[in-house]
BALOBA-1460 file (C-alpha; in Angstrom, 3 decimals):
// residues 113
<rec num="1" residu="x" x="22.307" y="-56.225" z="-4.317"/>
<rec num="2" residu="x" x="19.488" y="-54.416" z="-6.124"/>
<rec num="3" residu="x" x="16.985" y="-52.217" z="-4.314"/>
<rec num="4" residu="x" x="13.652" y="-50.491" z="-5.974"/>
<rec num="5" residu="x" x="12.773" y="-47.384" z="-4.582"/>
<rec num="6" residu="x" x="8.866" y="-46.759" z="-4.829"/>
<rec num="7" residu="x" x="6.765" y="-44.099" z="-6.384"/>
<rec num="8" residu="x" x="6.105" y="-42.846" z="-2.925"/>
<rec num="9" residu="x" x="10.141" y="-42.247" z="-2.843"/>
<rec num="10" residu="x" x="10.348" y="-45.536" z="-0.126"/>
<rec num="11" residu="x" x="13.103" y="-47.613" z="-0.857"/>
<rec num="12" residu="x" x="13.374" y="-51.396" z="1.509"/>
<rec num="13" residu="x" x="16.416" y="-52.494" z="2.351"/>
<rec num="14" residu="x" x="17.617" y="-56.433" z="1.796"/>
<rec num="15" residu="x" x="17.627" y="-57.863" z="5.024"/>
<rec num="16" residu="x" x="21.291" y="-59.055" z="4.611"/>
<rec num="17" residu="x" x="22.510" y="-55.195" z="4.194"/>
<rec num="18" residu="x" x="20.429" y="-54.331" z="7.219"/>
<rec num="19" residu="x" x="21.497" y="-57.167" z="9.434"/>
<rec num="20" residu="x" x="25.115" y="-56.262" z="8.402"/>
<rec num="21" residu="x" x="25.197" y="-53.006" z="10.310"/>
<rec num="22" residu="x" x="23.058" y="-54.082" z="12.687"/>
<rec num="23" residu="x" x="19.335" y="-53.180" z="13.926"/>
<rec num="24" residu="x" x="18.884" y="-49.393" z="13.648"/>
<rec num="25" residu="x" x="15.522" y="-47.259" z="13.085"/>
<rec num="26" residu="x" x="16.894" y="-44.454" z="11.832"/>
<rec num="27" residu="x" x="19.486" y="-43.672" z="9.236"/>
<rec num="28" residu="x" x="21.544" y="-40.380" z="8.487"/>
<rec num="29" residu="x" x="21.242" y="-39.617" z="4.758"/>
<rec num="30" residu="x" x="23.377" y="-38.143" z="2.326"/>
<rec num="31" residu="x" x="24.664" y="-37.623" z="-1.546"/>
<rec num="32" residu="x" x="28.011" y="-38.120" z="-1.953"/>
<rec num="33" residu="x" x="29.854" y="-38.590" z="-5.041"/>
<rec num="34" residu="x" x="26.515" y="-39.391" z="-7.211"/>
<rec num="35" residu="x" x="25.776" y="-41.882" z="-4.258"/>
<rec num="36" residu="x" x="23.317" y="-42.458" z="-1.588"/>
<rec num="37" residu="x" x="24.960" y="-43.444" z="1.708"/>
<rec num="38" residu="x" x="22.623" y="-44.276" z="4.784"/>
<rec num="39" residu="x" x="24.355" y="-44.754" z="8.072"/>
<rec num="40" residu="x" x="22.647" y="-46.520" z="11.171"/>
<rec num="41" residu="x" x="21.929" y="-43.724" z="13.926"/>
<rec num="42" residu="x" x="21.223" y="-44.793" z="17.703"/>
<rec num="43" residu="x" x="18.819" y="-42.626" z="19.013"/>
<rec num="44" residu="x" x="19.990" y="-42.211" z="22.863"/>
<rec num="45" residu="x" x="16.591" y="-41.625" z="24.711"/>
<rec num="46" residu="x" x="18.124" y="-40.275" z="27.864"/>
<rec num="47" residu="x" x="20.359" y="-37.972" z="25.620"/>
<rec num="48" residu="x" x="17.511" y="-36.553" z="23.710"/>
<rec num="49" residu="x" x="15.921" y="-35.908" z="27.220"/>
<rec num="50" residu="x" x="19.204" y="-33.904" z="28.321"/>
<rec num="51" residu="x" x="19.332" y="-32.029" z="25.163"/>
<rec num="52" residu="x" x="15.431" y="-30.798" z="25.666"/>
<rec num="53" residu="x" x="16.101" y="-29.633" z="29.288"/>
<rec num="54" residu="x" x="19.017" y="-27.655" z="28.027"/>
<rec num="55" residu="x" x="17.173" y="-26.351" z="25.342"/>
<rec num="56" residu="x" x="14.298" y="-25.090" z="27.319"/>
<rec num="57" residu="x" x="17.056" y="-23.637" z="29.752"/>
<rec num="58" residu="x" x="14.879" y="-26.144" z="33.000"/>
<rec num="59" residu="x" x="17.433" y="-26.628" z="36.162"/>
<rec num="60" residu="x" x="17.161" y="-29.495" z="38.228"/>
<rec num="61" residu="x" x="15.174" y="-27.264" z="40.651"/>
<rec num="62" residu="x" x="12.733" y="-26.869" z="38.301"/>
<rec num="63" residu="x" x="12.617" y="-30.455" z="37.640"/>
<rec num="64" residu="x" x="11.997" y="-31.395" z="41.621"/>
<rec num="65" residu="x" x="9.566" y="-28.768" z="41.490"/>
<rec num="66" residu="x" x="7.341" y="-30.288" z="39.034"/>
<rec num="67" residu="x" x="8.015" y="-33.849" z="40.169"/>
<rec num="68" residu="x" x="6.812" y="-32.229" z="43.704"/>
<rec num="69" residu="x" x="3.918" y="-30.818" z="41.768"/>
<rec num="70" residu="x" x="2.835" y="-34.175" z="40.067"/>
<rec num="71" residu="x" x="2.944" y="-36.219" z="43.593"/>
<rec num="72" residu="x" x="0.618" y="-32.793" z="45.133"/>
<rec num="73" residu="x" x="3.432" y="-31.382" z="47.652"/>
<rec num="74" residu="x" x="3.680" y="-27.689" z="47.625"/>
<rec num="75" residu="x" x="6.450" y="-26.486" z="45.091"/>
<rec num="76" residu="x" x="7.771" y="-24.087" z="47.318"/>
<rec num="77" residu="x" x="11.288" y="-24.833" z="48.643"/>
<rec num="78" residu="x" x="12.248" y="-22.885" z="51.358"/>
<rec num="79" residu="x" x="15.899" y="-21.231" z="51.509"/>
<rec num="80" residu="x" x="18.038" y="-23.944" z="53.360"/>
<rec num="81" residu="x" x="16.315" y="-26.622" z="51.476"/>
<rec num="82" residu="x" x="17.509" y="-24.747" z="47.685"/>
<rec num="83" residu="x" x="21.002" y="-24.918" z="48.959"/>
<rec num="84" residu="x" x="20.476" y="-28.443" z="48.427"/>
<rec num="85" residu="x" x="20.541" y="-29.978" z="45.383"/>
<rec num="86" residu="x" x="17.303" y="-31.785" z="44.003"/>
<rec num="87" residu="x" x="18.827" y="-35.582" z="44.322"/>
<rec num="88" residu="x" x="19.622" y="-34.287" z="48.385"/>
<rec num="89" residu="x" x="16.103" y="-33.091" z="48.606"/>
<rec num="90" residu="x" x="14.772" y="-36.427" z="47.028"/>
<rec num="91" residu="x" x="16.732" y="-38.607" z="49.707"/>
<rec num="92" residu="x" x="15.641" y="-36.379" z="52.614"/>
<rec num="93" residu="x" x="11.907" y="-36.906" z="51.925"/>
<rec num="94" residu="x" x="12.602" y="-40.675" z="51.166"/>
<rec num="95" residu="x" x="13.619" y="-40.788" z="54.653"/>
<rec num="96" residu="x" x="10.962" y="-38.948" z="56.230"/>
<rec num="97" residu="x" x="8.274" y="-41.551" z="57.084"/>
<rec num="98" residu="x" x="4.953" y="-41.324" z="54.614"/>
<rec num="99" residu="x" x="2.283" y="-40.294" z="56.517"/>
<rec num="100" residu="x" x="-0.267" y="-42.629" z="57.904"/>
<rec num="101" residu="x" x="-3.399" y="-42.955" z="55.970"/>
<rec num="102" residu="x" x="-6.832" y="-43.671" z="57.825"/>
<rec num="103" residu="x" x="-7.981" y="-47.204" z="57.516"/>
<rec num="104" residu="x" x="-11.048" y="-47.551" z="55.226"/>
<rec num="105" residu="x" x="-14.921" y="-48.428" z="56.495"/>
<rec num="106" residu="x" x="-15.201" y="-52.056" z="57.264"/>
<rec num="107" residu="x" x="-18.715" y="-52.952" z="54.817"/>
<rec num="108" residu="x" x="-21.340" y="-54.425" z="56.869"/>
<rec num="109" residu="x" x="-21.969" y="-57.709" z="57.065"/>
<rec num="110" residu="x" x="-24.218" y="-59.333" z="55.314"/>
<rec num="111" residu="x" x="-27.031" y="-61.792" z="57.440"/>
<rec num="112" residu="x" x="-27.560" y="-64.791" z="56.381"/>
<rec num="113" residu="x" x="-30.098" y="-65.191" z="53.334"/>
């Protein structure tokens, strides 16, 4: 099959090639032998997550403590609870009952008109 790569450097693929190897969005490039040889890459999304946490050095305590942040509890874990991991944390307050929020103002009633 032929392909025509553009002046902008963008070559399209023939649909046949690309439904071959299956769907992909990206492709790992390289020059071998005088050649140009793409092969499909699957992004892993939870992977790439993993590899960022690593890379910014976060533990999982750090993680509850900004999920904590986002829902507004304090971030402060006292001493028993960080000998706990963050998914045992997590289940304790899921068992804990939500507190009761106050009903809202009833609007008044409207006479007749």
């Amino acid at each position: 099959m032929l392909a025509k790569i553009t002046s902008k450097n963008q070559l399209t693929l023939p649909k046949a090639v690309t439904q071959a190897v299956g769907a992909a969005e990206y492709f790992e490039v390289e020059a071998r032998g005088g050649q140009i040889v793409l092969t499909p890459v699957r992004i892993q999304r939870g992977d790439a997550v993993r590899a960022k946490l690593a890379e910014l050095n976060l533990t999982e305590a750090d993680v509850a403590d900004a999920v904590a942040w986002a829902r507004g509890a304090p971030a402060a874990v006292s001493p028993r609870q960080a000998a706990k991991s963050a998914p045992e944390r997590a289940a304790e307050r899921a068992r804990k009952p939500a507190p009761r929020k106050a009903a809202a103002p009833k609007p008044p009633r409207r006479r007749g008109a």
